[in-house]
N, C-alpha and C positions, 0 to 999 in steps of 0.2 A: 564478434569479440565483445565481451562482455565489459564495460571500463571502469574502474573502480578506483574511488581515490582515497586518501588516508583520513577518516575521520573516525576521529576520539571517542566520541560518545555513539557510534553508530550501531546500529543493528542491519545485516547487509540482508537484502529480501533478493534471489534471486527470480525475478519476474519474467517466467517464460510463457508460453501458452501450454506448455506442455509440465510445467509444474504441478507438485503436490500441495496445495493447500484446502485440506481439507482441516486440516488444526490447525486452531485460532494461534497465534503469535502472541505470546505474554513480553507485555515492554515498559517501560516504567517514564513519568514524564520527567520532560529533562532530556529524553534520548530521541535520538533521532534515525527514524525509519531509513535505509539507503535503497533504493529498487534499483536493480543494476539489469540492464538488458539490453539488445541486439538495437542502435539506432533505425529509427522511422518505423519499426515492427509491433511498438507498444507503448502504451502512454499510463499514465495515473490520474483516476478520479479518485475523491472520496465521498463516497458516498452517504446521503442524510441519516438514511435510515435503514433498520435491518430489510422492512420488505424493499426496500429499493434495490438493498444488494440480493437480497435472496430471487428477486425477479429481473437484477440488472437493468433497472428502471434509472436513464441518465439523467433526466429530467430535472431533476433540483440539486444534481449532482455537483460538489464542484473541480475544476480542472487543477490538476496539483502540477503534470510535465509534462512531458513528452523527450526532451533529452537528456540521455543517462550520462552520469548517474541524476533521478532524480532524490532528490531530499523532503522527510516533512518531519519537523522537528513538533515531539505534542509537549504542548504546552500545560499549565495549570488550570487555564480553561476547558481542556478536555474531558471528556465526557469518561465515564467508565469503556466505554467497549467503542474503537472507531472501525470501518469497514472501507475497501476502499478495491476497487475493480480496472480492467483494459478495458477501455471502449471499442481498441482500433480490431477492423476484421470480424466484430460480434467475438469476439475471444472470452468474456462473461459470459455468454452465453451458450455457446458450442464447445469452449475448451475448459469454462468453470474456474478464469483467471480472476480470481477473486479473492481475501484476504481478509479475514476478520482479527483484529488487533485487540487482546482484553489490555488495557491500561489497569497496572497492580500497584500504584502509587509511586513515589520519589525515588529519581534516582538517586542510590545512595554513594557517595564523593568515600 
């Protein structure tokens, strides 16, 4: 069961291993990413940098959840483009649970 709670500003990411995310996700700061998935089956990094996610390289990665729904709200510190992968089960790597965000500026009220 997927669990989902009501938030305002969200954009809902449905984070399975058997997802399509091969297109980037356009989101505007201010909003906040919701990743909604099956509890203990999958978690959220984000990732430094593009070869990090394009090799799924966890290493300077950092840890955003593990229980859903998790949240990452971007801020005005954000960079243009954030990436963000499962570590759990090798699922970056074997199922391609991975998620590139372009950040398109403010969100507008």
């Amino acid at each position: 069961m997927l669990t989902k709670f009501c938030c305002l500003l969200c954009r809902d990411i449905s984070w399975t291993s058997g997802g399509d995310y091969s297109e980037p996700l356009d989101a505007a700061r201010g909003e906040t990413l919701q990743f909604l998935f099956i509890p203990s089956f999958h978690n959220v990094y984000r990732m430094p940098t593009k070869e990090a996610f394009d090799n799924c390289n966890f290493n300077e990665a950092t840890f955003v959840g593990f229980l859903p729904p998790v949240w990452y709200t971007i801020t005005e510190a954000e960079g243009d483009v954030l990436y963000f992968a499962c570590k759990k089960y090798e699922h970056c790597k074997d199922k391609d649970q991975k998620i590139q965000v372009n950040v398109l500026g403010d969100i507008t009220a």
